[in-house]
py3Dmol code that shows the C-alpha trace and the ligand (Angstrom):
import py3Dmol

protein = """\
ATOM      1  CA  UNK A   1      81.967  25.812  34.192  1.00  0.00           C
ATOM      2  CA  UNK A   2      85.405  25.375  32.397  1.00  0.00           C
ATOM      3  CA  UNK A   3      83.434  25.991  28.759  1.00  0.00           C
ATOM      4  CA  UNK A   4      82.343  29.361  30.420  1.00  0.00           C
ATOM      5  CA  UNK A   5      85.404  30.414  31.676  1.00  0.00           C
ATOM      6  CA  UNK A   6      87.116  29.883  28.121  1.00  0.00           C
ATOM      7  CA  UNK A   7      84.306  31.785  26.777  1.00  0.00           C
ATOM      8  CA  UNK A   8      84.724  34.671  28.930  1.00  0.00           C
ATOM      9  CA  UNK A   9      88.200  34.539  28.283  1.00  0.00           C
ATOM     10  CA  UNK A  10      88.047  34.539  24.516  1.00  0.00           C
ATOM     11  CA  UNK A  11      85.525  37.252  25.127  1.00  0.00           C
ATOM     12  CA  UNK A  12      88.148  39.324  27.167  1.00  0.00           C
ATOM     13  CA  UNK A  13      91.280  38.556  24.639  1.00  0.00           C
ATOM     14  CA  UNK A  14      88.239  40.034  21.725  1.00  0.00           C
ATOM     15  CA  UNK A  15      87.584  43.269  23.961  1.00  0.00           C
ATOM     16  CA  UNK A  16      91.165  44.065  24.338  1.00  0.00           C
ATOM     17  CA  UNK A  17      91.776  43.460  20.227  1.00  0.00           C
ATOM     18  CA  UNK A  18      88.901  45.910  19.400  1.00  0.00           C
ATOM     19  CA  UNK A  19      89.484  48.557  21.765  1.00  0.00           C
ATOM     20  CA  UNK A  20      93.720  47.915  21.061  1.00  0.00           C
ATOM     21  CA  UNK A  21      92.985  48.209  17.729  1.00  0.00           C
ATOM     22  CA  UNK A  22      90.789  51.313  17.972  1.00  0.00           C
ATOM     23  CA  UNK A  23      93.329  53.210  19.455  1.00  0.00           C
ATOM     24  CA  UNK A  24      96.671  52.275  17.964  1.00  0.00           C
ATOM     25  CA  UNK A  25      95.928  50.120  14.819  1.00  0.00           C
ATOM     26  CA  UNK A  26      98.321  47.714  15.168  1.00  0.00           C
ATOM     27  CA  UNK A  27      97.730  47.047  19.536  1.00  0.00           C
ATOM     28  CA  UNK A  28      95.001  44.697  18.788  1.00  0.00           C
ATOM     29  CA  UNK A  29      97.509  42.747  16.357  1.00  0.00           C
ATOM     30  CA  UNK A  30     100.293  42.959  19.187  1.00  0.00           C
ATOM     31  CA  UNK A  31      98.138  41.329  21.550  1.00  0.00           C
ATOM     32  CA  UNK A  32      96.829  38.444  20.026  1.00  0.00           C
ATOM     33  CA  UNK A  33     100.340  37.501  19.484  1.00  0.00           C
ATOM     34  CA  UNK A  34     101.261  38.092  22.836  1.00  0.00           C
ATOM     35  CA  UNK A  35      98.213  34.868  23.468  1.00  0.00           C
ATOM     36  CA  UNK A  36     101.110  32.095  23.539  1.00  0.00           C
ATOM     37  CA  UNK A  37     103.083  34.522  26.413  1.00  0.00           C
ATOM     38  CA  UNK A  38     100.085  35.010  28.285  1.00  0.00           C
ATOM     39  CA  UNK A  39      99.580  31.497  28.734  1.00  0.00           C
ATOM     40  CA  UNK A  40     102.696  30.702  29.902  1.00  0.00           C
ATOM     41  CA  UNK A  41     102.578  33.241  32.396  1.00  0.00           C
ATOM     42  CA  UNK A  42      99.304  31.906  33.804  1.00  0.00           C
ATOM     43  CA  UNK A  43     100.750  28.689  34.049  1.00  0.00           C
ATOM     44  CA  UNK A  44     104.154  29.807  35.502  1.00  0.00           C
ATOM     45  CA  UNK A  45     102.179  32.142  38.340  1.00  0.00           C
ATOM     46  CA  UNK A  46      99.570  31.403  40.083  1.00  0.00           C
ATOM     47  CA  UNK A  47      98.810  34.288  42.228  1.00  0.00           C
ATOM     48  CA  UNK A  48      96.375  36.618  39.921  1.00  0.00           C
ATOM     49  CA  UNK A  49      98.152  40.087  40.481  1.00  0.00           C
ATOM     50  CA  UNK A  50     102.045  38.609  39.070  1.00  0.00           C
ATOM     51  CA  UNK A  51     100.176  37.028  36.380  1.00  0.00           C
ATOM     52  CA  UNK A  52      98.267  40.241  35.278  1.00  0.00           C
ATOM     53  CA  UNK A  53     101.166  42.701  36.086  1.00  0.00           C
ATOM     54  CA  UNK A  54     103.546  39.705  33.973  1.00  0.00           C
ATOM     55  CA  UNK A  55     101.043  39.977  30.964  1.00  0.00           C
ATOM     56  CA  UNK A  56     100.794  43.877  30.681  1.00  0.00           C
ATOM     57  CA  UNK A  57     104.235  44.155  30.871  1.00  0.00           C
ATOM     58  CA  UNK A  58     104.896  41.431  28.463  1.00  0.00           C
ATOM     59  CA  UNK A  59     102.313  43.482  26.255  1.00  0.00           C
ATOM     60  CA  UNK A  60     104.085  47.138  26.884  1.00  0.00           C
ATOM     61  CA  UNK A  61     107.333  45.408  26.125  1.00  0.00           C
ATOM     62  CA  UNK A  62     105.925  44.127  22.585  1.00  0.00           C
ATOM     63  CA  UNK A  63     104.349  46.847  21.728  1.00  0.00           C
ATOM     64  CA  UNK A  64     107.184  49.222  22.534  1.00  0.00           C
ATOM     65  CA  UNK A  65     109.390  46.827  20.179  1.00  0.00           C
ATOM     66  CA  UNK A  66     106.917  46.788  17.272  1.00  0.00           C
ATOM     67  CA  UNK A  67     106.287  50.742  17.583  1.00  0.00           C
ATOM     68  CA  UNK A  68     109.704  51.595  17.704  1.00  0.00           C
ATOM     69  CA  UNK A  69     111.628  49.176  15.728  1.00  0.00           C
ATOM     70  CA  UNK A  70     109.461  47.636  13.304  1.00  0.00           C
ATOM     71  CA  UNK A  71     106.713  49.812  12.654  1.00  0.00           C
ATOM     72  CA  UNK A  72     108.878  52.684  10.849  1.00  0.00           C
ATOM     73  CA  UNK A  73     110.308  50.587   7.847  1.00  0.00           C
ATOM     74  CA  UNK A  74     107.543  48.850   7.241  1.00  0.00           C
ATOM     75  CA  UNK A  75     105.139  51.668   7.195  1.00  0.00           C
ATOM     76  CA  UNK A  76     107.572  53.230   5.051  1.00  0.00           C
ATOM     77  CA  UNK A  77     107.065  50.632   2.420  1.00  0.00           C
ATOM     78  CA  UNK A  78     103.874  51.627   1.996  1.00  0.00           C
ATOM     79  CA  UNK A  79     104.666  55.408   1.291  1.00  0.00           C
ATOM     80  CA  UNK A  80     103.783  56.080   5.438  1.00  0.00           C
ATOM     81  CA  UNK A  81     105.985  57.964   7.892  1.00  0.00           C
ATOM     82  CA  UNK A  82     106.080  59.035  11.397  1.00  0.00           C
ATOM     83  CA  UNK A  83     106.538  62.978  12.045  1.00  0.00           C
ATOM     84  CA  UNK A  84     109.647  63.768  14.127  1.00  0.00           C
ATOM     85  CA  UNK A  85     108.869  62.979  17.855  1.00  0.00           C
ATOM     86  CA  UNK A  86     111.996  65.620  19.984  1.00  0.00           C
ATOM     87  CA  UNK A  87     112.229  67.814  16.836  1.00  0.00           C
ATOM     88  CA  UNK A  88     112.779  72.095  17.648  1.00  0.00           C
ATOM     89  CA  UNK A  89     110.737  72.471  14.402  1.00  0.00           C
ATOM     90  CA  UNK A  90     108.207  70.098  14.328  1.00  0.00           C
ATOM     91  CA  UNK A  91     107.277  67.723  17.630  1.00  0.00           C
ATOM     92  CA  UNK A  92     103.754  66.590  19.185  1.00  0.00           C
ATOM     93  CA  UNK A  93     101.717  68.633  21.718  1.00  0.00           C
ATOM     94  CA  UNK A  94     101.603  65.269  23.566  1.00  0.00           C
ATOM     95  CA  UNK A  95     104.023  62.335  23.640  1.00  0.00           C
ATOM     96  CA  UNK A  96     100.637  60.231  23.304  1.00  0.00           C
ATOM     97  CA  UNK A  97      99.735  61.012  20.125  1.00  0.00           C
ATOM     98  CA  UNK A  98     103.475  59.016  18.968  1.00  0.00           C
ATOM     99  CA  UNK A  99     102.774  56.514  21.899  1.00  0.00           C
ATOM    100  CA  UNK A 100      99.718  55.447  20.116  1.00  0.00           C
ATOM    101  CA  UNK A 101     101.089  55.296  16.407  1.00  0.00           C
ATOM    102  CA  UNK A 102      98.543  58.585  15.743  1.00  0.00           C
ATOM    103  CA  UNK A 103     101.947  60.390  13.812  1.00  0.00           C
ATOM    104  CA  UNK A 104     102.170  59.015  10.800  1.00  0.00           C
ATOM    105  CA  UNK A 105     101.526  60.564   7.346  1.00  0.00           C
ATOM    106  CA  UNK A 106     102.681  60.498   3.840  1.00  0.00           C
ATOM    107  CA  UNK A 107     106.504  61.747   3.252  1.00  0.00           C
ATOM    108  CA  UNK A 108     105.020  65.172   0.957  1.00  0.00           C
ATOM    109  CA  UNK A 109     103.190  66.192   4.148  1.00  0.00           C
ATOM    110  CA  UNK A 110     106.100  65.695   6.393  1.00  0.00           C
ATOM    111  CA  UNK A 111     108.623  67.449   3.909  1.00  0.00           C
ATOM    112  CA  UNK A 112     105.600  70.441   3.795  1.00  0.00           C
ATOM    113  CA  UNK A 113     105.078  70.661   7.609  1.00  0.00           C
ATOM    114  CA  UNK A 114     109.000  70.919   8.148  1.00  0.00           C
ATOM    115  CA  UNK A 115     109.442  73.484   5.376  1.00  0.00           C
ATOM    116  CA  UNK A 116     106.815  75.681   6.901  1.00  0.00           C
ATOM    117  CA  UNK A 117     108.415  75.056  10.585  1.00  0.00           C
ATOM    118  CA  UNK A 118     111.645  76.263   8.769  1.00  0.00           C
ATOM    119  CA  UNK A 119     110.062  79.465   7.301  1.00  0.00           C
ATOM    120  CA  UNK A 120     108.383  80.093  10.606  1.00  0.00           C
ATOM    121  CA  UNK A 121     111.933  79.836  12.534  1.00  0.00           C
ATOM    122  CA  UNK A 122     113.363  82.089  10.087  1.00  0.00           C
ATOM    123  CA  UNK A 123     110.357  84.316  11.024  1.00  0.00           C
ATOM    124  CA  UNK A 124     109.850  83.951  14.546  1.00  0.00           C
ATOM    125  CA  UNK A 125     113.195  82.451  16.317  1.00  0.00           C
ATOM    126  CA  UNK A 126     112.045  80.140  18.308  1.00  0.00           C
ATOM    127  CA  UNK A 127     109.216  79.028  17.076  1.00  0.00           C
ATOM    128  CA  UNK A 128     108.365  74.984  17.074  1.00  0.00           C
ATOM    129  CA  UNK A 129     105.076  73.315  15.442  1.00  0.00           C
ATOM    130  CA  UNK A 130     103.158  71.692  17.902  1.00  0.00           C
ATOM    131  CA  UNK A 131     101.195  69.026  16.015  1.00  0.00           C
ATOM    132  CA  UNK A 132      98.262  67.096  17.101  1.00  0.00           C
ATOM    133  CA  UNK A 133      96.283  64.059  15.178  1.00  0.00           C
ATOM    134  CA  UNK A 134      97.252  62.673  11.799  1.00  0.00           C
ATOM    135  CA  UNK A 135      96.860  59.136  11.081  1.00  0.00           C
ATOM    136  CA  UNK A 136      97.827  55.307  12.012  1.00  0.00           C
ATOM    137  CA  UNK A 137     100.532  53.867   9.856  1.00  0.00           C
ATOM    138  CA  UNK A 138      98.475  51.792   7.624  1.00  0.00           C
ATOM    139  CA  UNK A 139      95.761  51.919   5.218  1.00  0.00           C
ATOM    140  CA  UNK A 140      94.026  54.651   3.334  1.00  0.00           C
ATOM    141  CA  UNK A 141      90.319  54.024   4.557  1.00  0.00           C
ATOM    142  CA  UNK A 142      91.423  53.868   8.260  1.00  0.00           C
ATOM    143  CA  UNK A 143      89.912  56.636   9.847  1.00  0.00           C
ATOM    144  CA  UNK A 144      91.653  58.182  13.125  1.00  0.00           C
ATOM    145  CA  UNK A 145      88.930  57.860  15.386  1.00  0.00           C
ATOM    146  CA  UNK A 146      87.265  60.648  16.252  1.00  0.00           C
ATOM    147  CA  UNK A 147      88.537  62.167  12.958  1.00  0.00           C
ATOM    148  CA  UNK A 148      86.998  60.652  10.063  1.00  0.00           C
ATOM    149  CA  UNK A 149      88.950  62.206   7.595  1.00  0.00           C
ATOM    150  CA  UNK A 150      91.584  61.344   8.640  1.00  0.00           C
ATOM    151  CA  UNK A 151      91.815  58.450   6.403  1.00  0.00           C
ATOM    152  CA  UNK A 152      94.921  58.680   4.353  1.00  0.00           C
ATOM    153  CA  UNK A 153      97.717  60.142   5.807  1.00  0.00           C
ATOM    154  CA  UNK A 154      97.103  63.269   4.112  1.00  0.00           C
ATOM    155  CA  UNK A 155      95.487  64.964   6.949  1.00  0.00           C
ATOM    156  CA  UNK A 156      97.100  66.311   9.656  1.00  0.00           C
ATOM    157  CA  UNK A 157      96.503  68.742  12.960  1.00  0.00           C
ATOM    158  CA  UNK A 158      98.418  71.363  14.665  1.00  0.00           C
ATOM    159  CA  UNK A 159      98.062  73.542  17.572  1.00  0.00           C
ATOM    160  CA  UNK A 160      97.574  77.129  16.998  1.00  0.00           C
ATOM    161  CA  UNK A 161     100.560  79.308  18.831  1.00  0.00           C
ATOM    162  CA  UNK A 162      99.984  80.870  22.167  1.00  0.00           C
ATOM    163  CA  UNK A 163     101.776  83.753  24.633  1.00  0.00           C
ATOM    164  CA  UNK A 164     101.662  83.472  28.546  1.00  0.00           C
ATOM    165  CA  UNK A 165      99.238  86.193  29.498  1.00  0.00           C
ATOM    166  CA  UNK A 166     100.711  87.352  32.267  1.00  0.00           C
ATOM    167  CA  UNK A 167     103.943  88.769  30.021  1.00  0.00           C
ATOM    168  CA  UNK A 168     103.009  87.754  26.758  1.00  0.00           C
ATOM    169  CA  UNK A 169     105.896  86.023  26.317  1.00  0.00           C
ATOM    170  CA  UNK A 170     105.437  83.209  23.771  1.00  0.00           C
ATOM    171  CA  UNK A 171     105.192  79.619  24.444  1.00  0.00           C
ATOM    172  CA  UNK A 172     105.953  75.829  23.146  1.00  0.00           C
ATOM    173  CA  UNK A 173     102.749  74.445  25.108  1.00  0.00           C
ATOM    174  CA  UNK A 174      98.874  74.662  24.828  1.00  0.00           C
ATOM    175  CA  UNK A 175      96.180  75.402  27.687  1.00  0.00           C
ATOM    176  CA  UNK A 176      94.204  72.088  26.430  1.00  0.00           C
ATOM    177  CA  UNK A 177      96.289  68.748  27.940  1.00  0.00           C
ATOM    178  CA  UNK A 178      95.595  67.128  24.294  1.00  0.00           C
ATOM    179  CA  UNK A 179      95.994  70.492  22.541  1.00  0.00           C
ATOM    180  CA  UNK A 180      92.077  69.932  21.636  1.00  0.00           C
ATOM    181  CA  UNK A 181      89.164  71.378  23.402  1.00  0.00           C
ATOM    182  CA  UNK A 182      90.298  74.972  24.599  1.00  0.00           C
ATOM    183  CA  UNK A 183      89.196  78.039  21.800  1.00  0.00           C
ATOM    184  CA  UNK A 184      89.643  81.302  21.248  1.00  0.00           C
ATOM    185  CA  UNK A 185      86.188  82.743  21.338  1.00  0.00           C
ATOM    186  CA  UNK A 186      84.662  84.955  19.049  1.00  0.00           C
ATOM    187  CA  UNK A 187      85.463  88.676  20.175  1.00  0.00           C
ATOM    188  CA  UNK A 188      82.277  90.612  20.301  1.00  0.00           C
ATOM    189  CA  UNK A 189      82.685  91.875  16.640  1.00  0.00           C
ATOM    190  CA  UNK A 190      83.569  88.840  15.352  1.00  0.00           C
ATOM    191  CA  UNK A 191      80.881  86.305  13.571  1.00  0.00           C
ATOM    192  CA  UNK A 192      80.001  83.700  16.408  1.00  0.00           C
ATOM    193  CA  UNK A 193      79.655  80.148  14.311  1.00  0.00           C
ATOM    194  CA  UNK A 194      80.033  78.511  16.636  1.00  0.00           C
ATOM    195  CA  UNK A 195      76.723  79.555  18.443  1.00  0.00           C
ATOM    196  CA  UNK A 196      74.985  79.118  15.085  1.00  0.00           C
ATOM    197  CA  UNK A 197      76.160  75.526  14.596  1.00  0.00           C
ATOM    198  CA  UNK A 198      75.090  75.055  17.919  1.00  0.00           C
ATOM    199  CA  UNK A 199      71.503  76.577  17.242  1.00  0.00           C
ATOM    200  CA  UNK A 200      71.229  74.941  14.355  1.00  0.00           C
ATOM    201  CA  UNK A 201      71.276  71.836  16.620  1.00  0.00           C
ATOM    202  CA  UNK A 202      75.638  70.426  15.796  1.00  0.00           C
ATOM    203  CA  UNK A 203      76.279  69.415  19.202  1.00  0.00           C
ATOM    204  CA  UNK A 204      79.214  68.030  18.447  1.00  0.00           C
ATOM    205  CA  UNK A 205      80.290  71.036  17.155  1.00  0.00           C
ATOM    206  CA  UNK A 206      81.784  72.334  20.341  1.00  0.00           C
ATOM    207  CA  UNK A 207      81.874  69.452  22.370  1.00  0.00           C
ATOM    208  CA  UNK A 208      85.302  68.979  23.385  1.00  0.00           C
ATOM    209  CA  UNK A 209      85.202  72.156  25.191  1.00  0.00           C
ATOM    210  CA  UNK A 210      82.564  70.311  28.188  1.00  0.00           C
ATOM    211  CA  UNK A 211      84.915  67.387  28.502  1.00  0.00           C
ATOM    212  CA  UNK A 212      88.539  69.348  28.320  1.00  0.00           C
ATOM    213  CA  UNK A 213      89.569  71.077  31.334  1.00  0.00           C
ATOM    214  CA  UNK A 214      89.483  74.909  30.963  1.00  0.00           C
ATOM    215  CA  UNK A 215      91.190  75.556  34.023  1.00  0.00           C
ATOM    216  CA  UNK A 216      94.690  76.812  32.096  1.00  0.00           C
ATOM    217  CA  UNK A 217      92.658  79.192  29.254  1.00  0.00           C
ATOM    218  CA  UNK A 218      92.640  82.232  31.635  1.00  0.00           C
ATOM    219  CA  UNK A 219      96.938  81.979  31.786  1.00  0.00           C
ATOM    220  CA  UNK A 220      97.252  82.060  27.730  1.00  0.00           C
ATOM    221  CA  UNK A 221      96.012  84.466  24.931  1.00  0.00           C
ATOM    222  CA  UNK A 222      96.431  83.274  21.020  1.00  0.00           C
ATOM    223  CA  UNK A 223      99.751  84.701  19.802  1.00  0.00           C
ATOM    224  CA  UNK A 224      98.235  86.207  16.436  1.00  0.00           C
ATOM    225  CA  UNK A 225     101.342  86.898  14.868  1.00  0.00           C
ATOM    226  CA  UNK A 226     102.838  83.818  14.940  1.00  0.00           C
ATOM    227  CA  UNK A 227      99.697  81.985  14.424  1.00  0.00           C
ATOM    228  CA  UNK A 228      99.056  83.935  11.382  1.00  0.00           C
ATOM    229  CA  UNK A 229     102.458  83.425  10.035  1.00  0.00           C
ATOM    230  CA  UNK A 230     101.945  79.564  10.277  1.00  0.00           C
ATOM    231  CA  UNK A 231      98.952  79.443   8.918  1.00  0.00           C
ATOM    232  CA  UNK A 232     100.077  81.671   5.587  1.00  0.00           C
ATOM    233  CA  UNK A 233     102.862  79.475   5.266  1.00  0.00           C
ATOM    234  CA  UNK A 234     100.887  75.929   4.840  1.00  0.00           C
ATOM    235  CA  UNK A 235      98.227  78.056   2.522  1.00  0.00           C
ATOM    236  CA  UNK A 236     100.538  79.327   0.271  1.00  0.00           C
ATOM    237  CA  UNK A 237     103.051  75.499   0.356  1.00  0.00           C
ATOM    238  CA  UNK A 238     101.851  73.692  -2.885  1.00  0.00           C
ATOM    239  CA  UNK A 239     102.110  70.535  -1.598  1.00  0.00           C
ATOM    240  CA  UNK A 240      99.045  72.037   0.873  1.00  0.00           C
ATOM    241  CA  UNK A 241      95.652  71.607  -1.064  1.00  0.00           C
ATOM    242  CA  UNK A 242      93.530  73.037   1.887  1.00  0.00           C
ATOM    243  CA  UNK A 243      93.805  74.278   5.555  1.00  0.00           C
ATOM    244  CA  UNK A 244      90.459  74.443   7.850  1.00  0.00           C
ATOM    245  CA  UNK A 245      89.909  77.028  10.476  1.00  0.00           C
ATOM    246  CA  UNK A 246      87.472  78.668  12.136  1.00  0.00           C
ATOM    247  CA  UNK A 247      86.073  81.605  10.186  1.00  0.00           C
ATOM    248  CA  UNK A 248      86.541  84.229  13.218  1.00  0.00           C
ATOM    249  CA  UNK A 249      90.257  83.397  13.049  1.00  0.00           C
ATOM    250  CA  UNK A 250      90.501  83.768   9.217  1.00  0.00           C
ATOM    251  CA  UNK A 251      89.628  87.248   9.978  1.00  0.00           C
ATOM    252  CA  UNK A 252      91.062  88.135  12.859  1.00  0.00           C
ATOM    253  CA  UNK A 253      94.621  86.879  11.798  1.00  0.00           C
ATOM    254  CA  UNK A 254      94.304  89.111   8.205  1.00  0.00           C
ATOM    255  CA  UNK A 255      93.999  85.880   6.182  1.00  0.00           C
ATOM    256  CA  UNK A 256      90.594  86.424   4.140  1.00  0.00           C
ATOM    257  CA  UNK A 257      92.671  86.761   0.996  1.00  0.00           C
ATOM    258  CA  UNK A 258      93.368  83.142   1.323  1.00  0.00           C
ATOM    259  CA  UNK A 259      90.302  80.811  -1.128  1.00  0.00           C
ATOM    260  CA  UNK A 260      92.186  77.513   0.603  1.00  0.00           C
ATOM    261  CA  UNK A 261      91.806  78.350   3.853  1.00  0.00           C
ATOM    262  CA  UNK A 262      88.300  76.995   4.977  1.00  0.00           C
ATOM    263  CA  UNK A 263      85.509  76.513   7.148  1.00  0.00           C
ATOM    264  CA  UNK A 264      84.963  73.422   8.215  1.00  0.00           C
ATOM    265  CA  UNK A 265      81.360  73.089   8.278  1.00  0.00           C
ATOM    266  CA  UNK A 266      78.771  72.689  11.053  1.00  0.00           C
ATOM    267  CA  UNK A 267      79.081  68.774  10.376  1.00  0.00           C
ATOM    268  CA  UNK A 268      83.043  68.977  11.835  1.00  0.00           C
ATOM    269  CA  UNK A 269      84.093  70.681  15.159  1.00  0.00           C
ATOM    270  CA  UNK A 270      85.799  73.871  15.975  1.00  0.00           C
ATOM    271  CA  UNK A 271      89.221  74.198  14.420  1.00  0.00           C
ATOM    272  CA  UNK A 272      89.795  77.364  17.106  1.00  0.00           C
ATOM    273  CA  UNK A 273      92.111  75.393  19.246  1.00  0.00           C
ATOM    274  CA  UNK A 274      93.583  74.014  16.275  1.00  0.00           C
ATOM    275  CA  UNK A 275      94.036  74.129  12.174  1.00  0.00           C
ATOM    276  CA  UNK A 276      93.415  71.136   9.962  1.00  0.00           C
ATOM    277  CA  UNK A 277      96.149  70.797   6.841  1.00  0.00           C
ATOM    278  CA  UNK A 278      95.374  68.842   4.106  1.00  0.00           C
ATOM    279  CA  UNK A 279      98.295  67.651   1.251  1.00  0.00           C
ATOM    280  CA  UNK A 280      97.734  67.132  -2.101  1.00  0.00           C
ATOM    281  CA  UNK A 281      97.051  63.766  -3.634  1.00  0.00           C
TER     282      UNK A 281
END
"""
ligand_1 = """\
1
ZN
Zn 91.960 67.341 11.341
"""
view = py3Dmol.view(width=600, height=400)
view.addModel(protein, "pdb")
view.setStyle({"model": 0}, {"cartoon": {"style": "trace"}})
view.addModel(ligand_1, "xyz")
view.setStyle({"model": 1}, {"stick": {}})
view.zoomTo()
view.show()
């Protein structure tokens, strides 16, 4: 009984590393050496609820330590860092995305996303860069789960710009609670690809939109002007090697001149809620 209890527990302690480590990169590493505090706790309480509520705390305080104190310089080391978290030029859609250590890229595509939120402001007053993926702090072969290319710090996300529909005045939020998942569809003259990947049997293709909640998309319409501004900006940065969007928007915002800004391909997902910037090596 006592060999299958410590098997089950080892089991657990696994479960925890894998899906930790999934999510965060370095959560799964937290954890395991947050083993030696866990035990003490189980010892010091006997009661099951202090003894789980004095573990995941002991966990949240670790991990808040490591994510805000340690994991900066020493991602830096290795050429990684995190994008600016409260900026008015450049902050994520979601406070998750820095919660889970999802923020971090190489310094040239920080320096190029701030220079384009610059040249925006100067623009369009006002105006902050909502981003969305880009990668863990480590590793150039770790791919962001679900992005796979996301792989090298190199890659990064960020929410196309929207007005409130009822005055079109323009906004610093997204209808989509993760920024992903909500599009602007294909007006009627406009080249559906969407529906073709579909047909062509890419279900993934515009998946996110059955498991994102739509119930915001009638209270925004895409502010094209702004939208179209940020997106000339990163394609015509040279530290930008490529930008991915969906081809409706490349014409629709005026931007077919542009040979770097591309489709995706039936094999990605719709980049209609968002654009996908890629620096150069
Ligand atoms: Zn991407």
């Amino acid at each position: 009984m006592r060999l299958v209890k410590t098997v089950l527990l080892v089991l657990a302690h696994l479960l925890w590393v894998v899906l930790l480590t999934v999510l965060t990169q370095v959560g799964g590493v937290i954890h395991l050496l947050c083993i030696p505090a866990y035990g003490f706790l189980r010892l010091r309480y006997q009661q099951r609820l202090f003894r789980y509520l004095g573990q995941t705390l002991c966990f949240l305080f670790a991990y808040m330590v490591v994510v805000v104190f340690v994991l900066p310089p020493l991602a830096g080391r290795y050429g990684r860092v995190q994008l600016p978290i409260n900026g008015t030029l450049l902050r994520p859609q979601n406070l998750m995305t820095a919660i889970l250590c999802r923020h971090y890229v190489r310094r040239e595509l920080r320096n190029a996303a701030l220079e384009v939120a610059v040249f925006l402001q100067r623009e369009h007053q006002g105006a902050t860069l909502l981003y969305l993926d880009a990668q863990h702090p480590f590793g150039n072969k770790w791919p962001l789960l679900p992005h796979l290319s996301h792989s090298d710090g190199r890659k990064l996300d960020l929410a196309l710009l929207w007005k409130r529909k009822a005055d079109h005045t323009p906004v610093t939020e997204t209808p989509s609670v993760i920024g992903y998942g909500v599009f602007v569809d294909p007006r009627p003259q406009d080249v559906d690809v969407a529906r073709s990947c579909a047909q062509q049997g890419y279900w993934q293709y515009g998946f996110m939109e059955r498991i994102i909640p739509q119930a915001h998309k009638s209270e925004y319409v895409l502010d094209e002007e702004r939208t179209a501004a940020m997106v000339r900006l990163f394609c015509q940065h040279k530290g930008v090697r490529r930008v991915l969007i969906e081809p409706h928007l490349k014409s629709r915002l005026g931007l077919s001149a542009f040979d770097n800004l591309r489709h995706a391909g039936c094999h990605a997902v719709r980049h209609d809620d968002h654009i996908h910037v890629e620096g150069r090596d």
